[in-house]
Every structure is written in C-alpha cells, then in structure tokens.
mmCIF file of the N, C-alpha and C atoms, coordinates in Angstrom:
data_MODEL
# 
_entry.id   MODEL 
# 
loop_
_atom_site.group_PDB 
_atom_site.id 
_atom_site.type_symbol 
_atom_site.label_atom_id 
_atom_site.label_alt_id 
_atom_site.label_comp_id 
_atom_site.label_asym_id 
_atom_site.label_entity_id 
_atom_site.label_seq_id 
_atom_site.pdbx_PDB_ins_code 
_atom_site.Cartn_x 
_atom_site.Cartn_y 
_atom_site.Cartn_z 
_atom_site.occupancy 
_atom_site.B_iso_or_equiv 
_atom_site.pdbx_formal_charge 
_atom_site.auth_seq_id 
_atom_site.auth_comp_id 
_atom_site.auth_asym_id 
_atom_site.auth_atom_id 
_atom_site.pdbx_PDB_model_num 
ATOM 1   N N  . UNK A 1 1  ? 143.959 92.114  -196.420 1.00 0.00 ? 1  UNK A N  1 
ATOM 2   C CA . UNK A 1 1  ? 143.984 93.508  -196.821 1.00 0.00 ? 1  UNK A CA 1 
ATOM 3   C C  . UNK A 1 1  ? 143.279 93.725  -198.167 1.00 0.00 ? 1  UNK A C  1 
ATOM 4   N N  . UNK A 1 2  ? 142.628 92.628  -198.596 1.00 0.00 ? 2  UNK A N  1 
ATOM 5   C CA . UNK A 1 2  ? 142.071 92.838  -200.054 1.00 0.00 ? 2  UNK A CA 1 
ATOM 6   C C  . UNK A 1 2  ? 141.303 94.047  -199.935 1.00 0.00 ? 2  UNK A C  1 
ATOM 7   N N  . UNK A 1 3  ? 141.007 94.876  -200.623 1.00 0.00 ? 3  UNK A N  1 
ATOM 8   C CA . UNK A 1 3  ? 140.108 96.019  -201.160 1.00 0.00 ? 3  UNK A CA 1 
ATOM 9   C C  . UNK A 1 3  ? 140.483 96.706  -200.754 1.00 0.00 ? 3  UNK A C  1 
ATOM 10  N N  . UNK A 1 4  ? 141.439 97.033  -199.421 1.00 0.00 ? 4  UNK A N  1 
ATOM 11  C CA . UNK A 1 4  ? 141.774 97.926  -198.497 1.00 0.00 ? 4  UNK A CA 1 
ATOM 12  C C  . UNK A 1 4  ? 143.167 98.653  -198.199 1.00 0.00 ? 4  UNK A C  1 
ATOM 13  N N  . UNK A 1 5  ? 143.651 98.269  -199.530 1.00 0.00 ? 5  UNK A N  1 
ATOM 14  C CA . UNK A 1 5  ? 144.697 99.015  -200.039 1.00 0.00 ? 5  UNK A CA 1 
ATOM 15  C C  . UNK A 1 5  ? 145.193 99.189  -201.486 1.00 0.00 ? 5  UNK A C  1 
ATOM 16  N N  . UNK A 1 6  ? 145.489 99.978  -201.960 1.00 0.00 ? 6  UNK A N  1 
ATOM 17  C CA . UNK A 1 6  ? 145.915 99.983  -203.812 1.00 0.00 ? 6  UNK A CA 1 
ATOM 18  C C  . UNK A 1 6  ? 147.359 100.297 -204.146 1.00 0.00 ? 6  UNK A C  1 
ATOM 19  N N  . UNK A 1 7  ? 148.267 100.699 -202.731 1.00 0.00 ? 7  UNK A N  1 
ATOM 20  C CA . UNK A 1 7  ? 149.519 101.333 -202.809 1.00 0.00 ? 7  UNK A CA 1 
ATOM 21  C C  . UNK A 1 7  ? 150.472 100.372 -202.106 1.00 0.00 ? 7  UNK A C  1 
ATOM 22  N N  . UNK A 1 8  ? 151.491 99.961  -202.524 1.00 0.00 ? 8  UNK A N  1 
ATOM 23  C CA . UNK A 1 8  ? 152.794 99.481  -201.647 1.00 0.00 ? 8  UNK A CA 1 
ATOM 24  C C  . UNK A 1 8  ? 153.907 100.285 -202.247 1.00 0.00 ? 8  UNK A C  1 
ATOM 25  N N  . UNK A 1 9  ? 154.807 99.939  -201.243 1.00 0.00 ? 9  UNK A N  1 
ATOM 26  C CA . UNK A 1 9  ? 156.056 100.538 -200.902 1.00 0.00 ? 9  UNK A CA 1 
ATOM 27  C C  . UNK A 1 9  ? 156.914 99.412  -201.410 1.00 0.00 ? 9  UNK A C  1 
ATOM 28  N N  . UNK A 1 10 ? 157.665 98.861  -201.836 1.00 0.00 ? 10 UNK A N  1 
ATOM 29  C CA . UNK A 1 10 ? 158.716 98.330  -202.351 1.00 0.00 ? 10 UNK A CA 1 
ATOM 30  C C  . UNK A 1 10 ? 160.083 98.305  -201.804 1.00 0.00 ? 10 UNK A C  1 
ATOM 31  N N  . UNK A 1 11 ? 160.514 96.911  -201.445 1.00 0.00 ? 11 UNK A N  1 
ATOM 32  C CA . UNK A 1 11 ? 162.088 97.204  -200.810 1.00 0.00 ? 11 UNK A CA 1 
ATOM 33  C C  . UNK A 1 11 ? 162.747 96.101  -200.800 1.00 0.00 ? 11 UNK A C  1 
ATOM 34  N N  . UNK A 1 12 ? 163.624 95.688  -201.162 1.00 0.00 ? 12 UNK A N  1 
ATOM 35  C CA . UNK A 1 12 ? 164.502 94.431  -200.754 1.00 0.00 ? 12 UNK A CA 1 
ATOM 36  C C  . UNK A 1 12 ? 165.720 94.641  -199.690 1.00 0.00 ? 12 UNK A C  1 
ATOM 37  N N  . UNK A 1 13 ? 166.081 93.506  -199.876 1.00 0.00 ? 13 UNK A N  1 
ATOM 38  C CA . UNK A 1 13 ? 166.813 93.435  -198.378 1.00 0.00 ? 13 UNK A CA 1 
ATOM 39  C C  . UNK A 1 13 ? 167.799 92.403  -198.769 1.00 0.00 ? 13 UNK A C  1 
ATOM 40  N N  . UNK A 1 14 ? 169.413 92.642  -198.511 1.00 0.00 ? 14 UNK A N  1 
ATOM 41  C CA . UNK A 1 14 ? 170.354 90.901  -198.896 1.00 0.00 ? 14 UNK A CA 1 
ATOM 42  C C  . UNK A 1 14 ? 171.568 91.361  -197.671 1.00 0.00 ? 14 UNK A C  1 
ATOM 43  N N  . UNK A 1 15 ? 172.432 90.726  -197.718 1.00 0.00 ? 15 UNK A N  1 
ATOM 44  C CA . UNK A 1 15 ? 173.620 90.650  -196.693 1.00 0.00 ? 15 UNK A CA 1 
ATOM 45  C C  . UNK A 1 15 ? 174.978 90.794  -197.860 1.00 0.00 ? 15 UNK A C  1 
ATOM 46  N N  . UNK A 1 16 ? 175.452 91.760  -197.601 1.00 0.00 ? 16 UNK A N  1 
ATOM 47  C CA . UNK A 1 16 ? 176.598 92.010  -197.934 1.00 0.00 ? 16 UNK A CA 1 
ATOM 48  C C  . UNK A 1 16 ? 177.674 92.415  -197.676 1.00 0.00 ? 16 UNK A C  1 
ATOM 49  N N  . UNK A 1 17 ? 178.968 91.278  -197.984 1.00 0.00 ? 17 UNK A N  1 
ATOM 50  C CA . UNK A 1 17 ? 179.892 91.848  -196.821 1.00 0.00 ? 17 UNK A CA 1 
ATOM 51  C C  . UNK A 1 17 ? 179.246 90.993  -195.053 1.00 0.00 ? 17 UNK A C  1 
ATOM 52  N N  . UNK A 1 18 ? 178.752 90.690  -195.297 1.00 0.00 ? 18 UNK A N  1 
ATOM 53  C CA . UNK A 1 18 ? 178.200 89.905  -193.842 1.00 0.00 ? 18 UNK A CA 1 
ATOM 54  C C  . UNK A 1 18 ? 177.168 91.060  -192.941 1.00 0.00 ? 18 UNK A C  1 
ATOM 55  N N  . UNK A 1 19 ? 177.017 91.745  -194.043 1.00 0.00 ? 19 UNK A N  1 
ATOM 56  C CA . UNK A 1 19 ? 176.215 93.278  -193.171 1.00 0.00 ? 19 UNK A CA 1 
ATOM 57  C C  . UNK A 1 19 ? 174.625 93.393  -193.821 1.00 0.00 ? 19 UNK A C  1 
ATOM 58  N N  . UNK A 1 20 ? 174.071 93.217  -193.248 1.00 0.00 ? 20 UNK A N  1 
ATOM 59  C CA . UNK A 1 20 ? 172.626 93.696  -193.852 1.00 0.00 ? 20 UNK A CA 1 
ATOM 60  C C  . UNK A 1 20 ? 172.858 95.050  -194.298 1.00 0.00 ? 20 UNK A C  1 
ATOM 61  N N  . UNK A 1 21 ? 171.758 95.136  -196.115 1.00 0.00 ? 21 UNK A N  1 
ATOM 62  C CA . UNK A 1 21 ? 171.673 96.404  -196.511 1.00 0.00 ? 21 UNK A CA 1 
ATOM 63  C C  . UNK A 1 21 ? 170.605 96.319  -197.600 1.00 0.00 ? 21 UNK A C  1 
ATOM 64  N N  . UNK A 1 22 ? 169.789 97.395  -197.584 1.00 0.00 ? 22 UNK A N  1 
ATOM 65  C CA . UNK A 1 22 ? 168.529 97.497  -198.414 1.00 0.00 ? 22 UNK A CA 1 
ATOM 66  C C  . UNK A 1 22 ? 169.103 97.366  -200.010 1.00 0.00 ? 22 UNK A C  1 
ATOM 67  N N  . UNK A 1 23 ? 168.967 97.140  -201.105 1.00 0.00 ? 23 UNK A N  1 
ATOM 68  C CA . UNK A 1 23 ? 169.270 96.587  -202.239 1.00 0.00 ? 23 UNK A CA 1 
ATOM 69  C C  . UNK A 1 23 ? 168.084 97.113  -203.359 1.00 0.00 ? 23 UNK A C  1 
ATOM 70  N N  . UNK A 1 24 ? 168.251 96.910  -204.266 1.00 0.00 ? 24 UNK A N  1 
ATOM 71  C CA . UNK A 1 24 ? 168.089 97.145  -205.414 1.00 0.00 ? 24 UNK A CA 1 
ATOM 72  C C  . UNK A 1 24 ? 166.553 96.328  -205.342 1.00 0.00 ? 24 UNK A C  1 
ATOM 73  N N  . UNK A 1 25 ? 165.282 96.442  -205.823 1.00 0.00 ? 25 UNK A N  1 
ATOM 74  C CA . UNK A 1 25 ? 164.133 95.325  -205.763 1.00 0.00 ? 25 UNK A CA 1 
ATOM 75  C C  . UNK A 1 25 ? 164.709 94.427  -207.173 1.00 0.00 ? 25 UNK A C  1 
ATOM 76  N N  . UNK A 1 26 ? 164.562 93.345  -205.928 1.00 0.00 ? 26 UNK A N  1 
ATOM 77  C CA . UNK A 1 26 ? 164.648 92.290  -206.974 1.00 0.00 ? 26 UNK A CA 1 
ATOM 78  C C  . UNK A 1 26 ? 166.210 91.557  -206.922 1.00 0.00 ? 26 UNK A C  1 
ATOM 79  N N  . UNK A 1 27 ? 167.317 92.199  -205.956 1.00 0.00 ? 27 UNK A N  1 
ATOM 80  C CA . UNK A 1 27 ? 168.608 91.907  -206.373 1.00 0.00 ? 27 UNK A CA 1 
ATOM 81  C C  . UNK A 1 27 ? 168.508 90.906  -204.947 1.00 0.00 ? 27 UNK A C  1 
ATOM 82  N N  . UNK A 1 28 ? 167.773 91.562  -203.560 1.00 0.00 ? 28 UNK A N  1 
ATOM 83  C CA . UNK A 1 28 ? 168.239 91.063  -202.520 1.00 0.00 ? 28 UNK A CA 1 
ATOM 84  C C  . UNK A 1 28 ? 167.565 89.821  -202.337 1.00 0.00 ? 28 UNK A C  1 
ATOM 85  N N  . UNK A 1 29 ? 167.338 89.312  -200.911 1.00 0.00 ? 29 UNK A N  1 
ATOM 86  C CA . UNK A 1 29 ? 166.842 87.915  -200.500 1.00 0.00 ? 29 UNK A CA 1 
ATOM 87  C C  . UNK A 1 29 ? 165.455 87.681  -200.502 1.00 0.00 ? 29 UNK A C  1 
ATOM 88  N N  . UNK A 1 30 ? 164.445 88.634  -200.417 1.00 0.00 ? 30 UNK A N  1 
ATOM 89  C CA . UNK A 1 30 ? 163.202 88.756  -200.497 1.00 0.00 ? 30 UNK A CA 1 
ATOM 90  C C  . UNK A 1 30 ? 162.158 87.875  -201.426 1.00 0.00 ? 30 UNK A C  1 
ATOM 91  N N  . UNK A 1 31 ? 161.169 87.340  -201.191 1.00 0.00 ? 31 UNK A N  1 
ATOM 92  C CA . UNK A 1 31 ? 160.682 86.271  -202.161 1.00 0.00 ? 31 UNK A CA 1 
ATOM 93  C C  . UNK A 1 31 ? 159.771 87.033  -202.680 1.00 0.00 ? 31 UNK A C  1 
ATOM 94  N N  . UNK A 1 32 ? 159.964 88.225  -203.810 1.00 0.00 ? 32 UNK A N  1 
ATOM 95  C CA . UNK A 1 32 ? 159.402 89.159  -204.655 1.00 0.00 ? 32 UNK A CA 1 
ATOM 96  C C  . UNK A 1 32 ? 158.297 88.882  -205.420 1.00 0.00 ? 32 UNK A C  1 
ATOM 97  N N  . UNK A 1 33 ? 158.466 87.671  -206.299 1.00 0.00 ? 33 UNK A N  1 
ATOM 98  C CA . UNK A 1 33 ? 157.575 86.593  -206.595 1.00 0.00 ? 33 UNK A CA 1 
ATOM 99  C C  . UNK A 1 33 ? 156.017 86.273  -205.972 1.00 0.00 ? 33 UNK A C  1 
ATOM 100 N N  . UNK A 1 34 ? 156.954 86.298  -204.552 1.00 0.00 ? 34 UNK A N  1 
ATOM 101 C CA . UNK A 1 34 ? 155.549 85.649  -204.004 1.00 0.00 ? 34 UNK A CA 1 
ATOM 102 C C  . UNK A 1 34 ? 154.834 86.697  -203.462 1.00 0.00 ? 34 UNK A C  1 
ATOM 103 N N  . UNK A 1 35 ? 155.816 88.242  -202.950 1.00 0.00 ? 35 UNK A N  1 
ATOM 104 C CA . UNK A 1 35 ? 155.285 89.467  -202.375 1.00 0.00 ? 35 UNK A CA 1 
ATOM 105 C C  . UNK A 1 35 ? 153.977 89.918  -203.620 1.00 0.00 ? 35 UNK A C  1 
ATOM 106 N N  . UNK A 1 36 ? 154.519 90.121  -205.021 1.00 0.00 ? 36 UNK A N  1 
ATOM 107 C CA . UNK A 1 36 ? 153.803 90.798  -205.928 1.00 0.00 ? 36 UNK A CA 1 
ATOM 108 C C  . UNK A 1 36 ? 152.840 89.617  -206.154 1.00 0.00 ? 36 UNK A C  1 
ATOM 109 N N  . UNK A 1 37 ? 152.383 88.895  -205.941 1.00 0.00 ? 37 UNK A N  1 
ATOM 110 C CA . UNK A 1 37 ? 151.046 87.474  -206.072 1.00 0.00 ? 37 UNK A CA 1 
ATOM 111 C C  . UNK A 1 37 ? 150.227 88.143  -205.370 1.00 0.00 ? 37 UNK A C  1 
ATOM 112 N N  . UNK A 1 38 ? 150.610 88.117  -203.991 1.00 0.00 ? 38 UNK A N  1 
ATOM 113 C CA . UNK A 1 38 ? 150.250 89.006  -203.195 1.00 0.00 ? 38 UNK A CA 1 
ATOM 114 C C  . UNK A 1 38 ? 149.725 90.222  -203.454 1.00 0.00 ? 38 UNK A C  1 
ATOM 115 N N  . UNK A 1 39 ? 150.179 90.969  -203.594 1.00 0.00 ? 39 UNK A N  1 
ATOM 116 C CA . UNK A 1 39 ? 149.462 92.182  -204.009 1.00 0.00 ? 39 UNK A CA 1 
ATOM 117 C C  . UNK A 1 39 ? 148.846 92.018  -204.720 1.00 0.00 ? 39 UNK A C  1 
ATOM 118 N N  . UNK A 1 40 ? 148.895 91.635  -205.750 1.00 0.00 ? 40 UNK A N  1 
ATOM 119 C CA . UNK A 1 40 ? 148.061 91.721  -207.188 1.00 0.00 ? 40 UNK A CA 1 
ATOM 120 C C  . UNK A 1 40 ? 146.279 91.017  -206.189 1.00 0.00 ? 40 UNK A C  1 
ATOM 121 N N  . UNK A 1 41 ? 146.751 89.654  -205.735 1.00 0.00 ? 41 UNK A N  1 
ATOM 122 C CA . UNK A 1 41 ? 145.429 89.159  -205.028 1.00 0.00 ? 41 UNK A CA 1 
ATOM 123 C C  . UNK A 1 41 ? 144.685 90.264  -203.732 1.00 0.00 ? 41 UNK A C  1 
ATOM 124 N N  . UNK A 1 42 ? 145.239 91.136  -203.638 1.00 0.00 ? 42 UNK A N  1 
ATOM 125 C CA . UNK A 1 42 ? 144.988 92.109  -202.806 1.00 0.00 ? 42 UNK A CA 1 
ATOM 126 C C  . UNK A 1 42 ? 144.430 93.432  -203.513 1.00 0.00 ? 42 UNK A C  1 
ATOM 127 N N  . UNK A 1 43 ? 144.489 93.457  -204.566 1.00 0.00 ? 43 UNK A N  1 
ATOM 128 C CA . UNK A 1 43 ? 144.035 94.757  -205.885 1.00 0.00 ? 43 UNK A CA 1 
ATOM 129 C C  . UNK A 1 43 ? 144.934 95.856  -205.798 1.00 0.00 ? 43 UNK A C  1 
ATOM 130 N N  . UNK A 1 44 ? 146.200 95.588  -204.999 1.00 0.00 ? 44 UNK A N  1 
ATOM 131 C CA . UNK A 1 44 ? 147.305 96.805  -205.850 1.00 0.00 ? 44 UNK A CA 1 
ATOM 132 C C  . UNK A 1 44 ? 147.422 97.263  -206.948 1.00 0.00 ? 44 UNK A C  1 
ATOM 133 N N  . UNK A 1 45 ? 147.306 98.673  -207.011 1.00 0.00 ? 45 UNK A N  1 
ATOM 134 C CA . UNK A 1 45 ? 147.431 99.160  -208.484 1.00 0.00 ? 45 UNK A CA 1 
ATOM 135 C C  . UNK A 1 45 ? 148.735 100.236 -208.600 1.00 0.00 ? 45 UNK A C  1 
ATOM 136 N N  . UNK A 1 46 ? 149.413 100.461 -207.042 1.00 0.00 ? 46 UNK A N  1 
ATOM 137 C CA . UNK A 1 46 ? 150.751 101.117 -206.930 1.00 0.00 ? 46 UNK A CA 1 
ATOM 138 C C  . UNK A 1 46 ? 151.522 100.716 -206.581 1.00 0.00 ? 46 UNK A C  1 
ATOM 139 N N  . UNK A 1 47 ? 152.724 100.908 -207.335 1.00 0.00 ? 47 UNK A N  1 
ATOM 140 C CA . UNK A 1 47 ? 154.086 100.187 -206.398 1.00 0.00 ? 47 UNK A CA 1 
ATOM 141 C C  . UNK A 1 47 ? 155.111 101.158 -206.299 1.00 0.00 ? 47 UNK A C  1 
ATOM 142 N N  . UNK A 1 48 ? 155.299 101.279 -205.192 1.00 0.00 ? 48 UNK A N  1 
ATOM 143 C CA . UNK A 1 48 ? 156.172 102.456 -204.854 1.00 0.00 ? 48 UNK A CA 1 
ATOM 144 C C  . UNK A 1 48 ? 157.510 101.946 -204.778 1.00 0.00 ? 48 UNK A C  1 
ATOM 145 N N  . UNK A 1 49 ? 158.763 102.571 -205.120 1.00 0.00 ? 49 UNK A N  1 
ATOM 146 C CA . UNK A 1 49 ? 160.147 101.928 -204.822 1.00 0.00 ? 49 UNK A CA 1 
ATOM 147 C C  . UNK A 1 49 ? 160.711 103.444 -204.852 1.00 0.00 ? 49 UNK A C  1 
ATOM 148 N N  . UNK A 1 50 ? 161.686 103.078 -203.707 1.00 0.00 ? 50 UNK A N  1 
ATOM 149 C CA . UNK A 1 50 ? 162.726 104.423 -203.207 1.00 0.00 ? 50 UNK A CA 1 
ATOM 150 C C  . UNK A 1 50 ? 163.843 103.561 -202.773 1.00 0.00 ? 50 UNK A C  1 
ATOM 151 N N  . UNK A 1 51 ? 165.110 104.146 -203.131 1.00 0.00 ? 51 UNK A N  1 
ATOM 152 C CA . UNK A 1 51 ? 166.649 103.572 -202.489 1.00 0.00 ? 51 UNK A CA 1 
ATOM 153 C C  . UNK A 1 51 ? 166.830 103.997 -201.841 1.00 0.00 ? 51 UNK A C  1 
ATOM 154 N N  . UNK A 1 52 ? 166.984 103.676 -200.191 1.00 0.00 ? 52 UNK A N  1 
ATOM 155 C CA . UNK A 1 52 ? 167.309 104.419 -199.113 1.00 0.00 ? 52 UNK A CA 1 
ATOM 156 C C  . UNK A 1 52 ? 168.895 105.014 -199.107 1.00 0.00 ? 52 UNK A C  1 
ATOM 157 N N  . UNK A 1 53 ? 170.162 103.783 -200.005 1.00 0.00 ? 53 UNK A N  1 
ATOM 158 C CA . UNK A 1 53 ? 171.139 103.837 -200.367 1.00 0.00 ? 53 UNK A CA 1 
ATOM 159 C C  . UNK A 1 53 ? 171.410 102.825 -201.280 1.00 0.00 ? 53 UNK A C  1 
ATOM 160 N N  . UNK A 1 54 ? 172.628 103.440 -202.175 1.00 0.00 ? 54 UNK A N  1 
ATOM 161 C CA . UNK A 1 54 ? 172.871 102.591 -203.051 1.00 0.00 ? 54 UNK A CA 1 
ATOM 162 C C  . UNK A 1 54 ? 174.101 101.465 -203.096 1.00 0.00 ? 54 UNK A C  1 
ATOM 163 N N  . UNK A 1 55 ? 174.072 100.287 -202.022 1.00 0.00 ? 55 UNK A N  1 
ATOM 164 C CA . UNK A 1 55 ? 175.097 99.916  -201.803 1.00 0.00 ? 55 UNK A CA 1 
ATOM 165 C C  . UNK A 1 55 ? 176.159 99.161  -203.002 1.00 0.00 ? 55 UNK A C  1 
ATOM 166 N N  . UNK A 1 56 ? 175.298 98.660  -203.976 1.00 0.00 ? 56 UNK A N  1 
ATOM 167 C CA . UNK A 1 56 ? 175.560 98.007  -204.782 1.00 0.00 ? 56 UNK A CA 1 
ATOM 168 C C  . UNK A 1 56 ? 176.104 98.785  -206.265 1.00 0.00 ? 56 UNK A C  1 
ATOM 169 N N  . UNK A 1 57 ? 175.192 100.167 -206.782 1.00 0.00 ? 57 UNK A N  1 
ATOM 170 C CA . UNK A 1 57 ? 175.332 100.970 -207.807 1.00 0.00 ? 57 UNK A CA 1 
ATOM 171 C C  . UNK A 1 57 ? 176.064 102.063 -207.433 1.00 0.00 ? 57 UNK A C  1 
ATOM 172 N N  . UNK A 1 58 ? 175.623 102.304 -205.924 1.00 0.00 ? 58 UNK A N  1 
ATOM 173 C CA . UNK A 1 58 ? 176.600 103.799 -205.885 1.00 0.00 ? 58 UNK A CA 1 
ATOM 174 C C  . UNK A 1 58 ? 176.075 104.994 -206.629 1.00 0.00 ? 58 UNK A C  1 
ATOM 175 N N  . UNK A 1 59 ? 174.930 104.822 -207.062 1.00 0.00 ? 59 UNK A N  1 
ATOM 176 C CA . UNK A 1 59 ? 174.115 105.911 -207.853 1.00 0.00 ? 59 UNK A CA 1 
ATOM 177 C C  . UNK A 1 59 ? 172.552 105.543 -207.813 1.00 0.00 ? 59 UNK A C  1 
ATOM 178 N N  . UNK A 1 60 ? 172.006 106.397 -207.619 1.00 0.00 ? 60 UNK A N  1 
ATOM 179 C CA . UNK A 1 60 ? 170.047 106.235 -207.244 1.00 0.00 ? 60 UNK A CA 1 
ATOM 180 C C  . UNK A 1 60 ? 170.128 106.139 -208.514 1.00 0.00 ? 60 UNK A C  1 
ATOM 181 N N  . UNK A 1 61 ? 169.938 106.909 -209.429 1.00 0.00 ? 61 UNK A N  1 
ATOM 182 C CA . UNK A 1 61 ? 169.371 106.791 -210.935 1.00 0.00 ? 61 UNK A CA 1 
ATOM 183 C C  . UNK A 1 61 ? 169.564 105.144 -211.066 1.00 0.00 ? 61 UNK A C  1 
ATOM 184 N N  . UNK A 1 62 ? 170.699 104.920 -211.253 1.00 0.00 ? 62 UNK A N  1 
ATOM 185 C CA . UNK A 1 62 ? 171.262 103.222 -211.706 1.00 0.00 ? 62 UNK A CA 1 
ATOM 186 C C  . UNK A 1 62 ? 170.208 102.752 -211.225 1.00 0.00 ? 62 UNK A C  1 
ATOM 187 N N  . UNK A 1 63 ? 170.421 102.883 -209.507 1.00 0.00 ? 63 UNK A N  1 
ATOM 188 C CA . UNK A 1 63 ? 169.519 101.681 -208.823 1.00 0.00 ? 63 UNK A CA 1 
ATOM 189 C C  . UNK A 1 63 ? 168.028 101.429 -209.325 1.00 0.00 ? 63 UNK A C  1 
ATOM 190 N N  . UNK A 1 64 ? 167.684 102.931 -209.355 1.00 0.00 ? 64 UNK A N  1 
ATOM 191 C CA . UNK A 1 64 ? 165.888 102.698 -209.758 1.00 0.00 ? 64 UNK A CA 1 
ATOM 192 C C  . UNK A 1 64 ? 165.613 102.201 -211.038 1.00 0.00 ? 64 UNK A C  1 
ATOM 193 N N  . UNK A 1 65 ? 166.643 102.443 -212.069 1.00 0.00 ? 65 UNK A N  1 
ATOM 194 C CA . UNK A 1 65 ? 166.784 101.448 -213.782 1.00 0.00 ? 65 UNK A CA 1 
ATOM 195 C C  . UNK A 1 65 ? 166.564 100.147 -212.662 1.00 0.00 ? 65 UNK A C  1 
ATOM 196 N N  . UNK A 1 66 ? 167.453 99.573  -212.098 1.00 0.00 ? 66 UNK A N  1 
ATOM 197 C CA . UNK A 1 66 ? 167.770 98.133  -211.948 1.00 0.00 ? 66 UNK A CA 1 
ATOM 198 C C  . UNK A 1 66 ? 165.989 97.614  -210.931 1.00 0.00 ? 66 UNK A C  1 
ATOM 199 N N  . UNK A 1 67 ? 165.627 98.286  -210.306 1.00 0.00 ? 67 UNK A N  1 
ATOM 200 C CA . UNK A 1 67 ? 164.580 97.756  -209.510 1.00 0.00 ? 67 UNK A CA 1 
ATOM 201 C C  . UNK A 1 67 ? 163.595 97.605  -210.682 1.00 0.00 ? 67 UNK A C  1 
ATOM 202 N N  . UNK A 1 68 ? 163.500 98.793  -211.537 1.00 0.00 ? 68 UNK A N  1 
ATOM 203 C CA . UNK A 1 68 ? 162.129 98.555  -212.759 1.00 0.00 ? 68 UNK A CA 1 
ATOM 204 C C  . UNK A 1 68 ? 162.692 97.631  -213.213 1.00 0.00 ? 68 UNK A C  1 
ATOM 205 N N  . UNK A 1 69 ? 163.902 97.195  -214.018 1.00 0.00 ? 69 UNK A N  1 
ATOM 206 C CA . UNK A 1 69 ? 163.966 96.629  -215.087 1.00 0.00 ? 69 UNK A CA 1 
ATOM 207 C C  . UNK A 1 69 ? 163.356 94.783  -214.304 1.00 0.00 ? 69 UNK A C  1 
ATOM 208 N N  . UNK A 1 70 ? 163.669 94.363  -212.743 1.00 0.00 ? 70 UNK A N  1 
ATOM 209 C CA . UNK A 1 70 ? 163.636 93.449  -212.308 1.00 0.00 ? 70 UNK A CA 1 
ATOM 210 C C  . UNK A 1 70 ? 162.118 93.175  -211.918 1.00 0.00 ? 70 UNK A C  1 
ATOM 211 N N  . UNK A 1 71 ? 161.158 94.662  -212.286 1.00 0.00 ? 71 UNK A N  1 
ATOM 212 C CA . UNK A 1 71 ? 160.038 94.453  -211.407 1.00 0.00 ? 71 UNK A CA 1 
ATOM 213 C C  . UNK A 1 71 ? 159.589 93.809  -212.960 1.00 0.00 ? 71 UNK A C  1 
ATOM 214 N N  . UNK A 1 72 ? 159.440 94.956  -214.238 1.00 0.00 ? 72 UNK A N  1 
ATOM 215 C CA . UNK A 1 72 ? 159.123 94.259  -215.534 1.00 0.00 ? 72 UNK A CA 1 
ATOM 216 C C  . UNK A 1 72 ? 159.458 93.211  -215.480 1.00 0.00 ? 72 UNK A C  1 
ATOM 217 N N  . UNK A 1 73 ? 160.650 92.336  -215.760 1.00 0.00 ? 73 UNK A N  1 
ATOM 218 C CA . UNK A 1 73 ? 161.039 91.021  -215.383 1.00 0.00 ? 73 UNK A CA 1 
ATOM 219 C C  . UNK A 1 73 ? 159.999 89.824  -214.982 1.00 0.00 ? 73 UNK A C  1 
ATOM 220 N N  . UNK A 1 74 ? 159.407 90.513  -213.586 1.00 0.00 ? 74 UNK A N  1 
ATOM 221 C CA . UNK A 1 74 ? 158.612 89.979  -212.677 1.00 0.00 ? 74 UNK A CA 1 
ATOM 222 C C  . UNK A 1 74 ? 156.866 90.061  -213.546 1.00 0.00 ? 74 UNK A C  1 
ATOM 223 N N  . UNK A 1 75 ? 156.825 90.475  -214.295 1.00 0.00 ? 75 UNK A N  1 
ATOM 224 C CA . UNK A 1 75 ? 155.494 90.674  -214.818 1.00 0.00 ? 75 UNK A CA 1 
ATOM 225 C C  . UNK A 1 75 ? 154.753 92.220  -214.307 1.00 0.00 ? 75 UNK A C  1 
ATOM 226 N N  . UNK A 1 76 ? 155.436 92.918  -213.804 1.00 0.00 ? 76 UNK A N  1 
ATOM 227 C CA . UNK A 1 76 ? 154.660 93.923  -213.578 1.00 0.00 ? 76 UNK A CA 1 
ATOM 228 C C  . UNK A 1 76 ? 154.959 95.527  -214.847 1.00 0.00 ? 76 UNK A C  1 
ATOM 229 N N  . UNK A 1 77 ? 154.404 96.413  -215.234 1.00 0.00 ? 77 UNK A N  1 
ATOM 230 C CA . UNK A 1 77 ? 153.836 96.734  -216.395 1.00 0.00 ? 77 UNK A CA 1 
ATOM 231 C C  . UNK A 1 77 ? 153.631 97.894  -215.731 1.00 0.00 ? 77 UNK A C  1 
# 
C-alpha cells in the first residue's frame, strides 16, 4: 500500500471478562509497534482513533487522553 494511502483508522482489541471488546489504542492485544512501522513504511501521515465504547474508562474523553498518551508513548507526534 506504499504511496497509496496517508490515512488509518486506529483500533485495538483485548478480552475482557472472557469477552472480546475494542479498547483503548495501545491498552489491548494488538502488536501496535509493529502496526505503526508499518504505516510509517507505507507514508502515513493520519491516524485516526474513535472509541466505539468505553469498556475500560466508561468515558470517551478519558479513553481518547489514554489512546494519545499511548500513541506518543509509541513515537508518534
């Protein structure tokens, strides 16, 4: 997909409670690390993140603090 995209969507994914549920980026099972290598080698210049729900915060605001603060973390800026 190199050159042929500049935008992703953002999402993690973990089991909780024994139940699959979309998560916070960066909290769930997803190898984030290796997703954003990825992109970057692909020329992403957007990263999109939306909480479908907040299983963990119980509040969107919280959650989207917690996905940036994990994406900065990750090297992204």
């Amino acid at each position: 997909m190199k050159g042929r995209m500049d935008q992703v969507h953002l999402k993690d994914w973990a089991i909780l409670g024994n139940e699959p549920a979309w998560t916070e980026v960066g909290e769930g099972n997803l190898n984030l690390p290796a997703v954003l290598a990825a992109c970057r080698a692909a020329g992403v210049r957007t990263y999109i993140v939306e909480q479908d729900n907040c299983p963990v915060t119980g509040d969107p605001f919280r959650s989207i603090a917690v996905s940036l603060r994990n994406l900065r973390a990750m090297g992204l800026r």
